[in-house]
Backbone as XML, in Angstrom:
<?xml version="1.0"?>
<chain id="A" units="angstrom">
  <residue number="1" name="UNK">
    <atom name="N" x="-7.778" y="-3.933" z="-14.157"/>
    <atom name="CA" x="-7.346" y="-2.574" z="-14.398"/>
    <atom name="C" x="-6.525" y="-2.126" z="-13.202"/>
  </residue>
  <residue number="2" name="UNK">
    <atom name="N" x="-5.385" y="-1.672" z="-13.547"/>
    <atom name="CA" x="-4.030" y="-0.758" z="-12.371"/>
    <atom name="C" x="-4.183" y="0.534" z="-12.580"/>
  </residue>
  <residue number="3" name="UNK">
    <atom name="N" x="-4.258" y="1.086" z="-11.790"/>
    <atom name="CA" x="-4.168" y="2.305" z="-11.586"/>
    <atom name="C" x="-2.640" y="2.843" z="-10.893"/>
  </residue>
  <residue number="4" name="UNK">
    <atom name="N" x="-1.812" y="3.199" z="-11.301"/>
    <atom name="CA" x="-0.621" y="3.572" z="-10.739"/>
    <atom name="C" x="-0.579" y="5.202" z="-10.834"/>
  </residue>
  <residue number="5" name="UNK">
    <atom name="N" x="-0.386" y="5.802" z="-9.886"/>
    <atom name="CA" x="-0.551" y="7.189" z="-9.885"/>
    <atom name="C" x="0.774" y="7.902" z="-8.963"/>
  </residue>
  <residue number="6" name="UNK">
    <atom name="N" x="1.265" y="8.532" z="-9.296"/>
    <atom name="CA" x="2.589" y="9.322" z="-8.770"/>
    <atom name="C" x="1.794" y="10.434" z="-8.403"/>
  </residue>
  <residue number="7" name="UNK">
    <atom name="N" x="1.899" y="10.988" z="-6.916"/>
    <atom name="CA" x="1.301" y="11.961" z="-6.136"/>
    <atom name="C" x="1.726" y="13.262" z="-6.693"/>
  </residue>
  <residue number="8" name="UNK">
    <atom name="N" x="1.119" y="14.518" z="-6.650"/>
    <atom name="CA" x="1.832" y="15.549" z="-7.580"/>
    <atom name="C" x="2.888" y="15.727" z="-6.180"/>
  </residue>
  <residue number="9" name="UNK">
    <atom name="N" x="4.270" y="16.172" z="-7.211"/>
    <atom name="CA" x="5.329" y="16.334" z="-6.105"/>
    <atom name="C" x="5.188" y="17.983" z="-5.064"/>
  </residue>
  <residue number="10" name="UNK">
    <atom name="N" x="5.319" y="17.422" z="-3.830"/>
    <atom name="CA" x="5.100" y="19.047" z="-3.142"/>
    <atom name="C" x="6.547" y="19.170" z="-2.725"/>
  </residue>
  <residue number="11" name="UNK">
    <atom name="N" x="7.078" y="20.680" z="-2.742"/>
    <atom name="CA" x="8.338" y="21.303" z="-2.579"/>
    <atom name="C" x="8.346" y="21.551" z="-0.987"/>
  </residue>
  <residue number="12" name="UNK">
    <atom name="N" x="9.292" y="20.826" z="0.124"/>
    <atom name="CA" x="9.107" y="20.980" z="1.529"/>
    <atom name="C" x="10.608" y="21.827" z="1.479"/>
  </residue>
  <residue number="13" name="UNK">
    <atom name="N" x="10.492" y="22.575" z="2.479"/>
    <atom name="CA" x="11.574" y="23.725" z="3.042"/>
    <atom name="C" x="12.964" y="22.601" z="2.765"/>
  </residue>
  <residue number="14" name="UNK">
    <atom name="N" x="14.215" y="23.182" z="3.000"/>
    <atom name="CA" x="14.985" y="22.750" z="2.532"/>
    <atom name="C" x="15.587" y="22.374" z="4.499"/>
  </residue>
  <residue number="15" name="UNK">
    <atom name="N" x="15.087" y="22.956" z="5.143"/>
    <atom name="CA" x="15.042" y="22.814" z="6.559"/>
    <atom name="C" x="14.500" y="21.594" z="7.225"/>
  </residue>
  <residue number="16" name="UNK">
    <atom name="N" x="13.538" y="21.337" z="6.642"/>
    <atom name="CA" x="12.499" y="20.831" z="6.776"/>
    <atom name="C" x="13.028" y="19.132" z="6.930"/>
  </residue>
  <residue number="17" name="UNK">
    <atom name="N" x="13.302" y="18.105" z="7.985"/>
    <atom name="CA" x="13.713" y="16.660" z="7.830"/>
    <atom name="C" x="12.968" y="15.642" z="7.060"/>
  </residue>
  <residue number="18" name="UNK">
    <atom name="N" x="13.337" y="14.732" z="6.547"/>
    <atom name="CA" x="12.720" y="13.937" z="5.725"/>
    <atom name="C" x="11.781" y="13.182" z="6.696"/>
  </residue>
  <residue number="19" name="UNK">
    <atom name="N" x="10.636" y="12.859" z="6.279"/>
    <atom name="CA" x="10.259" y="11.728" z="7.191"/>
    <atom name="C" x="10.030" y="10.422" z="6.474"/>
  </residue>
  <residue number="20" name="UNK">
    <atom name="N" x="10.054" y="9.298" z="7.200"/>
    <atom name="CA" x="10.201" y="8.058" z="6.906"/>
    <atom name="C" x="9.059" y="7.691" z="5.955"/>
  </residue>
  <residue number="21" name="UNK">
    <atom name="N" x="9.043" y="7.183" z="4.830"/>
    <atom name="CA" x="8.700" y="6.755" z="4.105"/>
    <atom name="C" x="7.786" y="5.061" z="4.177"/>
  </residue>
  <residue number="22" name="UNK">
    <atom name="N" x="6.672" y="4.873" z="4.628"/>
    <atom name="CA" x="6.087" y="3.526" z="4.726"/>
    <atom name="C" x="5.124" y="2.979" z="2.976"/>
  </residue>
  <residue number="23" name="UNK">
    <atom name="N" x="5.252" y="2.019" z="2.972"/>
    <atom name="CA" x="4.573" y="1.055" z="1.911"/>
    <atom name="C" x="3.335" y="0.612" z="2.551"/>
  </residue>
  <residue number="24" name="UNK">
    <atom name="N" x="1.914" y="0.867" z="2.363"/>
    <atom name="CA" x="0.823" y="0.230" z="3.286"/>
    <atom name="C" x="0.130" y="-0.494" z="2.061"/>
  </residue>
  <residue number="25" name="UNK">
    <atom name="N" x="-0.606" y="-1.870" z="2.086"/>
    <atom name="CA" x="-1.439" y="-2.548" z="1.689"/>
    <atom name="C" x="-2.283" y="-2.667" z="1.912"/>
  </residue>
  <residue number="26" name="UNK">
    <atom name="N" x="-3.471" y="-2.775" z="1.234"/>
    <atom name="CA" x="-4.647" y="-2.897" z="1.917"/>
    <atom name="C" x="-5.623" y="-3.695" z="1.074"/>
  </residue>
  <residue number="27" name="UNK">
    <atom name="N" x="-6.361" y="-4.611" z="0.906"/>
    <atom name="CA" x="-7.671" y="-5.343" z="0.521"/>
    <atom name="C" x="-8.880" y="-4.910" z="0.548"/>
  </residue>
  <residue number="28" name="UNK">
    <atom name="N" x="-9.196" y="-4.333" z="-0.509"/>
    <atom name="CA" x="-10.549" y="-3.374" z="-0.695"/>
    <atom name="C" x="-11.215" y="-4.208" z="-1.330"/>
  </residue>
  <residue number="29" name="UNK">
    <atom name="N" x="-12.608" y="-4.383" z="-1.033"/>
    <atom name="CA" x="-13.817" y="-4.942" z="-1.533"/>
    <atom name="C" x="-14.282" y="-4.334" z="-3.076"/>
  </residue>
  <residue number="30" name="UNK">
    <atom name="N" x="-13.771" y="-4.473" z="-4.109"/>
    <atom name="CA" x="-14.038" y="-3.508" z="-5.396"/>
    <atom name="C" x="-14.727" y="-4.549" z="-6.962"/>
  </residue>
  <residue number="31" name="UNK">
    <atom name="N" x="-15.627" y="-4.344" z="-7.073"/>
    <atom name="CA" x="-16.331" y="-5.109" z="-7.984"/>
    <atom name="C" x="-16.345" y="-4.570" z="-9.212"/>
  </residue>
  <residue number="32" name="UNK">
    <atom name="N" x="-16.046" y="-3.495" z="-9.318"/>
    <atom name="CA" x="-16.289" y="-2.488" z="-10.637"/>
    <atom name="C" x="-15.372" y="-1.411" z="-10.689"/>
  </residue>
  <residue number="33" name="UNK">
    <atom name="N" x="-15.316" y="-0.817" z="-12.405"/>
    <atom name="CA" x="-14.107" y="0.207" z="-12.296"/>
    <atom name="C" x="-14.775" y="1.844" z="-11.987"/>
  </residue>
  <residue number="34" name="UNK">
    <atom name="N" x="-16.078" y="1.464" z="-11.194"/>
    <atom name="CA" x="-16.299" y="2.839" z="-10.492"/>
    <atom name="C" x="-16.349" y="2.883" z="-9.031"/>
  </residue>
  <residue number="35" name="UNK">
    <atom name="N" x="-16.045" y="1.373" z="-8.748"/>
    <atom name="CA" x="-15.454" y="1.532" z="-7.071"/>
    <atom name="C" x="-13.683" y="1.478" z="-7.137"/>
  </residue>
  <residue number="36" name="UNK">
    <atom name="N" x="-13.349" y="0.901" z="-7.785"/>
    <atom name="CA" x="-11.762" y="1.727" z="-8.260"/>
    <atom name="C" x="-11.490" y="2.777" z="-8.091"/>
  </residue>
  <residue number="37" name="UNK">
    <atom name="N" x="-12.565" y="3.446" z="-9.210"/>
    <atom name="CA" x="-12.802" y="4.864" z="-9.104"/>
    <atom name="C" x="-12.486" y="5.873" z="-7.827"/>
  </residue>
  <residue number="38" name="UNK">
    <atom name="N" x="-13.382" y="5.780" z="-7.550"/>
    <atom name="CA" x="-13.965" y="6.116" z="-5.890"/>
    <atom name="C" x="-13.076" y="5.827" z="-5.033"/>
  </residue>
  <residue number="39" name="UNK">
    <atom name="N" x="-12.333" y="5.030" z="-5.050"/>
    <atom name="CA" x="-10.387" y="4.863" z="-4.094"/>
    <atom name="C" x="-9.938" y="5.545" z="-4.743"/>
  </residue>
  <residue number="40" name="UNK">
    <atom name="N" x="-9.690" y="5.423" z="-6.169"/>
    <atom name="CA" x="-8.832" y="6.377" z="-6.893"/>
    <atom name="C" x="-8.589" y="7.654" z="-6.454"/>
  </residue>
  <residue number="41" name="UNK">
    <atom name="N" x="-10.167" y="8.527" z="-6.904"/>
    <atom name="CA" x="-9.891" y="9.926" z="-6.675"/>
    <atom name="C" x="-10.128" y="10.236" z="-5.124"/>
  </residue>
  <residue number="42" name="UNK">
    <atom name="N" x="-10.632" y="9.649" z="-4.032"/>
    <atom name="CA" x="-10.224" y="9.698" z="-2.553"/>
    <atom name="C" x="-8.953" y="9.967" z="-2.186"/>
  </residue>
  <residue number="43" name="UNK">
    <atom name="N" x="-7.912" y="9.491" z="-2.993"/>
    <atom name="CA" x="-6.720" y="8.768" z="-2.644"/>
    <atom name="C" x="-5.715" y="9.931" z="-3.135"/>
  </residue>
  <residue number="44" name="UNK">
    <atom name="N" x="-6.500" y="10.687" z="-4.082"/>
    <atom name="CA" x="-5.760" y="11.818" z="-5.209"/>
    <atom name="C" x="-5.981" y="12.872" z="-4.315"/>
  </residue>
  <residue number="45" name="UNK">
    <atom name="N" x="-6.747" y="12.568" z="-3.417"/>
    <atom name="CA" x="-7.299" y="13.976" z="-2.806"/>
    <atom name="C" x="-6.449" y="14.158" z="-1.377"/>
  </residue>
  <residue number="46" name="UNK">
    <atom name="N" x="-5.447" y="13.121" z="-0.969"/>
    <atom name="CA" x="-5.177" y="13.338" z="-0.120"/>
    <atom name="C" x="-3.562" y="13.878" z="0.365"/>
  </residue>
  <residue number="47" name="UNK">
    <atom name="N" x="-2.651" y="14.835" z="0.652"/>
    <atom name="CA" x="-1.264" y="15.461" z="0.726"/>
    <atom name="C" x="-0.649" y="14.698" z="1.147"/>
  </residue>
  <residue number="48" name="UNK">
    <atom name="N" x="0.503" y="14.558" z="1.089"/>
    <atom name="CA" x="1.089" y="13.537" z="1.638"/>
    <atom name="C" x="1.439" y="11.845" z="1.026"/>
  </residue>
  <residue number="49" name="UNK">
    <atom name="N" x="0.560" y="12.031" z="0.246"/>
    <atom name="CA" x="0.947" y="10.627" z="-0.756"/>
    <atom name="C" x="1.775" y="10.343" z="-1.804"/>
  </residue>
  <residue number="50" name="UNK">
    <atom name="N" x="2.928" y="9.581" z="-1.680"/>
    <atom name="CA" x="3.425" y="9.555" z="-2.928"/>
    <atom name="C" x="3.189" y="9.187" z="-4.236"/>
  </residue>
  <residue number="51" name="UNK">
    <atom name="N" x="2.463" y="7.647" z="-3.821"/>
    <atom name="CA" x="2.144" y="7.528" z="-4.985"/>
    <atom name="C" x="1.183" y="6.541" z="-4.677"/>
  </residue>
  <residue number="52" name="UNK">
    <atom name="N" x="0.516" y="5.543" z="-5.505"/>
    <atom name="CA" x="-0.544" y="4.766" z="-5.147"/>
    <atom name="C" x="-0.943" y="3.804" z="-5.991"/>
  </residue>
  <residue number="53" name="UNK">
    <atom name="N" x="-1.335" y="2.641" z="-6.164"/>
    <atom name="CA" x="-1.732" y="1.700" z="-6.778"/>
    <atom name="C" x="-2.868" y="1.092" z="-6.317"/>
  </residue>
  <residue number="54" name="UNK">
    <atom name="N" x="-3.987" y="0.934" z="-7.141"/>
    <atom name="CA" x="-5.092" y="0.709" z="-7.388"/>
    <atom name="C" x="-5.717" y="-0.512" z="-8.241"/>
  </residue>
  <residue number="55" name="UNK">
    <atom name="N" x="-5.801" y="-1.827" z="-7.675"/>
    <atom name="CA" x="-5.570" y="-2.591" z="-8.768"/>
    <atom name="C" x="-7.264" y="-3.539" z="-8.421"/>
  </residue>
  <residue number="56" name="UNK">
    <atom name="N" x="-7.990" y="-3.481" z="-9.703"/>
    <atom name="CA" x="-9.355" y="-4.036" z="-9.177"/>
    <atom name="C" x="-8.903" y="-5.333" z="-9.498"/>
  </residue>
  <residue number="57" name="UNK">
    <atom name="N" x="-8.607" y="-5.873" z="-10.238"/>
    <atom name="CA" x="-8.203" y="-7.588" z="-10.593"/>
    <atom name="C" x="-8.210" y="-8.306" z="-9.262"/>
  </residue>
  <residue number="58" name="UNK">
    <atom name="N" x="-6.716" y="-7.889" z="-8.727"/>
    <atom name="CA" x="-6.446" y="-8.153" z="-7.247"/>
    <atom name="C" x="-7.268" y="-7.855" z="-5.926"/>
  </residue>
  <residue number="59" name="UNK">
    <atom name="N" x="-7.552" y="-6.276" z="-6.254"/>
    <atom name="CA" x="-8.558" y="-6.103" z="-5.178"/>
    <atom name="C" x="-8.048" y="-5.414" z="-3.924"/>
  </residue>
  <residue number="60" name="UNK">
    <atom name="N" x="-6.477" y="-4.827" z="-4.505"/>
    <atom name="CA" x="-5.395" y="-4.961" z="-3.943"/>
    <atom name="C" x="-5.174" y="-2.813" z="-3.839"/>
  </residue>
  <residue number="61" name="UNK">
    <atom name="N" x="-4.989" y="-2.470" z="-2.962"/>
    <atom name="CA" x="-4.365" y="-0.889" z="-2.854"/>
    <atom name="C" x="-3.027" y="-1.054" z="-2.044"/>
  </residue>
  <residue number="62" name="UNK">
    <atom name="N" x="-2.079" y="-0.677" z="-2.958"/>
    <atom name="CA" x="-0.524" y="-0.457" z="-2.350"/>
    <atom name="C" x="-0.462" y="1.382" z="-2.160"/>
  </residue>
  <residue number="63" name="UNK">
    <atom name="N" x="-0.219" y="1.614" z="-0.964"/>
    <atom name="CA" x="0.283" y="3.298" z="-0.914"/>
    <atom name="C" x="1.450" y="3.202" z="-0.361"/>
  </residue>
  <residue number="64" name="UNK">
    <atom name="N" x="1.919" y="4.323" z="-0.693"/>
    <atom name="CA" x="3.119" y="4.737" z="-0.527"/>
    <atom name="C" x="3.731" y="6.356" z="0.185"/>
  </residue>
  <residue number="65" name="UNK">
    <atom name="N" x="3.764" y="6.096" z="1.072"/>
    <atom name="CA" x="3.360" y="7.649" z="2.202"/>
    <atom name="C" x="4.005" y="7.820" z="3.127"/>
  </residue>
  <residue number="66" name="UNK">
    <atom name="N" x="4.486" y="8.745" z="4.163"/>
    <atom name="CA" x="4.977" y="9.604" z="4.994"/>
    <atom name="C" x="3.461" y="9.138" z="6.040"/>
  </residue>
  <residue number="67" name="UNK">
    <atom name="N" x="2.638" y="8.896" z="5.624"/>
    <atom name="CA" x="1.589" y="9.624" z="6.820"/>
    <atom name="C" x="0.990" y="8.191" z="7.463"/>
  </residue>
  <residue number="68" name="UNK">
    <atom name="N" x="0.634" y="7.830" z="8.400"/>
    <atom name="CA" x="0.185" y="7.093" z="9.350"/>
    <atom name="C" x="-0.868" y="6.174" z="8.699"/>
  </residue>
  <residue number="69" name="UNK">
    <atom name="N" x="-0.450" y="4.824" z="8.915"/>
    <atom name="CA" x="-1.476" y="3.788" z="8.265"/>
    <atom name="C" x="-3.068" y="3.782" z="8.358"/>
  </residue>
  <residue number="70" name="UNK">
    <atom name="N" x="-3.349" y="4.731" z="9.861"/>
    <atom name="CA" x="-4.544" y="4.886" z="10.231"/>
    <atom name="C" x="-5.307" y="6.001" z="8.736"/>
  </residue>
  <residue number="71" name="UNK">
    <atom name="N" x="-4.602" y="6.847" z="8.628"/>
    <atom name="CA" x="-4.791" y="7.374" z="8.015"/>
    <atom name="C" x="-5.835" y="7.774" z="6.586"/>
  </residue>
  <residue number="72" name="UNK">
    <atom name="N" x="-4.776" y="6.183" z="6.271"/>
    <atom name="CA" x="-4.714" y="6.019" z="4.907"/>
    <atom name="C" x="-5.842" y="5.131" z="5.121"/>
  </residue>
  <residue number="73" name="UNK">
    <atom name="N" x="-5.925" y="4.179" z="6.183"/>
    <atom name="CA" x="-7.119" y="3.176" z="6.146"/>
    <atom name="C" x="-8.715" y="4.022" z="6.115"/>
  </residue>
  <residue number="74" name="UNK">
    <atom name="N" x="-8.763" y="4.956" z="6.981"/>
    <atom name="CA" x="-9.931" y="5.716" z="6.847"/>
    <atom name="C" x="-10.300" y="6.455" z="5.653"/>
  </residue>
  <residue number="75" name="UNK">
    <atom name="N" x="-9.300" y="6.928" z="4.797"/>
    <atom name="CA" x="-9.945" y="7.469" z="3.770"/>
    <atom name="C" x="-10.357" y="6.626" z="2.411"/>
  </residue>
  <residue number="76" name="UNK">
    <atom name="N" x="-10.048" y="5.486" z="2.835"/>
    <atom name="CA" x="-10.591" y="4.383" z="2.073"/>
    <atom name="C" x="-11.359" y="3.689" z="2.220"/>
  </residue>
  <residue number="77" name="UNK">
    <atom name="N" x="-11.580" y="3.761" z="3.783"/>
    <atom name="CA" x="-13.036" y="3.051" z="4.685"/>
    <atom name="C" x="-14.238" y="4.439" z="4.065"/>
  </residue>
  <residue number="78" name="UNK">
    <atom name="N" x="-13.681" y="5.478" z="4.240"/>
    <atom name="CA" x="-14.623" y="6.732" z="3.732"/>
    <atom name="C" x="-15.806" y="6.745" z="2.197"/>
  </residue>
  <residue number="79" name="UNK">
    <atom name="N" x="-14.991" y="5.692" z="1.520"/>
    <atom name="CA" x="-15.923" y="5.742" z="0.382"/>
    <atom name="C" x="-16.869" y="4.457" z="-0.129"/>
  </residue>
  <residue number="80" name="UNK">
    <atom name="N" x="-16.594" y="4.370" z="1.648"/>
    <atom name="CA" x="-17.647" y="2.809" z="1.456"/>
    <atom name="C" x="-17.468" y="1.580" z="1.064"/>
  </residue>
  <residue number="81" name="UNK">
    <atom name="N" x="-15.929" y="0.826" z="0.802"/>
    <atom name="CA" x="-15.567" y="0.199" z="0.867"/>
    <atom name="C" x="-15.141" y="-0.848" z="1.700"/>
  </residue>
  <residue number="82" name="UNK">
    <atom name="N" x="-15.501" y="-2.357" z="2.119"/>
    <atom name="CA" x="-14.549" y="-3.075" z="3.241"/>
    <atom name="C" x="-13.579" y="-3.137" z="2.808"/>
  </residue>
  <residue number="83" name="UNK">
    <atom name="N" x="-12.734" y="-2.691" z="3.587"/>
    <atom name="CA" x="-11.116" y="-2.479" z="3.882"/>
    <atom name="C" x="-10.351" y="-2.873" z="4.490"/>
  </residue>
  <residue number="84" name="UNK">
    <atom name="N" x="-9.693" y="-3.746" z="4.666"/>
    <atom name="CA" x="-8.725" y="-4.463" z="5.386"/>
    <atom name="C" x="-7.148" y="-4.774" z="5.178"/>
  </residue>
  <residue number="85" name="UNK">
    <atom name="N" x="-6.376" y="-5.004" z="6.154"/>
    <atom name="CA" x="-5.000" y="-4.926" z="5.805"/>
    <atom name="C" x="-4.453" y="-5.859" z="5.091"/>
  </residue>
  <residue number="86" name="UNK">
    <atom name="N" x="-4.116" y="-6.088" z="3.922"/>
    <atom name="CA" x="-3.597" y="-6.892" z="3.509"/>
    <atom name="C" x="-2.442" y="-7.882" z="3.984"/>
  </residue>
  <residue number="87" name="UNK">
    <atom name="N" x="-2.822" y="-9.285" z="4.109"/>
    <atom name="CA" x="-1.134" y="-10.280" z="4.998"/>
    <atom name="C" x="-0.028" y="-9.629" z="4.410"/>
  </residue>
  <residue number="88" name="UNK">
    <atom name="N" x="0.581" y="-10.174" z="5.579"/>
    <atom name="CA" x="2.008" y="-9.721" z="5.112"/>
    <atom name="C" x="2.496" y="-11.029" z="4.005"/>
  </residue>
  <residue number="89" name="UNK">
    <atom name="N" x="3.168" y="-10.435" z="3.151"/>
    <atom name="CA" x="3.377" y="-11.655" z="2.515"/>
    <atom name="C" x="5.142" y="-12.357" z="3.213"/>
  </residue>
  <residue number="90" name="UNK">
    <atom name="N" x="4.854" y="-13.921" z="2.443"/>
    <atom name="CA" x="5.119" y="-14.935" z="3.234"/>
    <atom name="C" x="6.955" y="-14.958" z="2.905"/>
  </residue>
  <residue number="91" name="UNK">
    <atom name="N" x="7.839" y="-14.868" z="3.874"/>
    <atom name="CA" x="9.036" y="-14.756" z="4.115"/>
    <atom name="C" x="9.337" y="-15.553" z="2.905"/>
  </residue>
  <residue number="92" name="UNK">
    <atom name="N" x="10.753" y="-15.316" z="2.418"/>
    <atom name="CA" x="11.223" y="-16.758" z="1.557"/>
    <atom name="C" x="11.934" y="-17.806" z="2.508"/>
  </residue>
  <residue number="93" name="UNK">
    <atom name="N" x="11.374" y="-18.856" z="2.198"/>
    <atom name="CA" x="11.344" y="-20.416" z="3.410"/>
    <atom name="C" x="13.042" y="-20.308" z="3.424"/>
  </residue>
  <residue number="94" name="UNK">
    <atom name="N" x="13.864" y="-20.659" z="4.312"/>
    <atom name="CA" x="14.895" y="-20.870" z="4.706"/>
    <atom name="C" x="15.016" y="-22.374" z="3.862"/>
  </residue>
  <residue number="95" name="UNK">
    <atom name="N" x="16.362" y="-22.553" z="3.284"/>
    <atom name="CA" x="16.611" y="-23.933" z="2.509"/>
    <atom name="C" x="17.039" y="-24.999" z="4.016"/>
  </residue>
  <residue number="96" name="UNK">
    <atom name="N" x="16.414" y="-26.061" z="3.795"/>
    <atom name="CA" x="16.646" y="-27.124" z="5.066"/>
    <atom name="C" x="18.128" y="-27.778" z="5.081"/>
  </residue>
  <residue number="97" name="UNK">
    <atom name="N" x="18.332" y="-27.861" z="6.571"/>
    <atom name="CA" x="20.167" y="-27.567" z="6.716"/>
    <atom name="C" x="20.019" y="-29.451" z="6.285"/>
  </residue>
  <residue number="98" name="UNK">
    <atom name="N" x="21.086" y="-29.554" z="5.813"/>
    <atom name="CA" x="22.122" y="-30.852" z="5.048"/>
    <atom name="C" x="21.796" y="-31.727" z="5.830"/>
  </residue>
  <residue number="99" name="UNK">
    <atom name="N" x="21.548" y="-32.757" z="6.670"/>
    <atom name="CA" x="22.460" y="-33.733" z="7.639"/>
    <atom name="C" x="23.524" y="-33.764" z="7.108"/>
  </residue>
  <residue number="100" name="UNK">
    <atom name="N" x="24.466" y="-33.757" z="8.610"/>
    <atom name="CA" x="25.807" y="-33.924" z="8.570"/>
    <atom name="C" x="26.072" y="-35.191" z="8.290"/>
  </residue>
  <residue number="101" name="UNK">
    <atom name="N" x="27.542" y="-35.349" z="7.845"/>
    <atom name="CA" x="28.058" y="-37.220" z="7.773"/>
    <atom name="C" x="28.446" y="-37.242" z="8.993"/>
  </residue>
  <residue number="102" name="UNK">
    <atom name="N" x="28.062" y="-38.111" z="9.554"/>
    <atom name="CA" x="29.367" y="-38.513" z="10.879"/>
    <atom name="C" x="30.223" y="-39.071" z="10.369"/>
  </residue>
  <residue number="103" name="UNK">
    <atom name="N" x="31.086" y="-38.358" z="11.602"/>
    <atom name="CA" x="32.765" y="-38.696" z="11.378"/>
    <atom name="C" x="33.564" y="-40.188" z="12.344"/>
  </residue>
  <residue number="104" name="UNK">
    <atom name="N" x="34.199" y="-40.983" z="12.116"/>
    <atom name="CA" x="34.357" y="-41.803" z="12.778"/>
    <atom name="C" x="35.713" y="-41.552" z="13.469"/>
  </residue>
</chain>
């Protein structure tokens, strides 16, 4: 089960600078769709979020936020979950260079 949730949109001053936008991952310990749950509406509860994914299959929380990774890690450590950062995932491998012909 995914949970994909779009943060309700908040209206900032027109003054007001954008701030940078981060993608955080994280690996939550979730066995059931009422510890889903329980990230879920933690996660609903918090300003600043854009949007969020919740996925028990994987085990997997993608956020999407303005606000500090610490942040986001504690209010997910908050509902009793082990929580950890998800790897970064793995570069795409560089293709291996040719040998050259030598030239005579």
């Amino acid at each position: 089960m995914t949970d994909t949730v779009p943060a309700p949109a908040a209206v900032a001053p027109a003054t007001a600078p954008a701030a940078a936008t981060n993608t955080y991952e994280f690996v939550v310990a979730m066995s059931c769709g009422g510890c889903s749950g329980a990230v879920t509406r933690a996660l609903a509860k918090v300003e600043g979020i854009e949007s969020y994914t919740v996925d028990l299959a994987t085990q997997r929380v993608k956020v999407i936020t303005a606000l500090p990774r610490e942040t986001i890690f504690e209010v997910i450590k908050k509902t009793g979950k082990d929580v950890k950062d998800a790897p970064a995932e793995p570069a795409e491998p560089a293709e291996p260079e040719q040998p050259k012909e030598a030239t005579a």
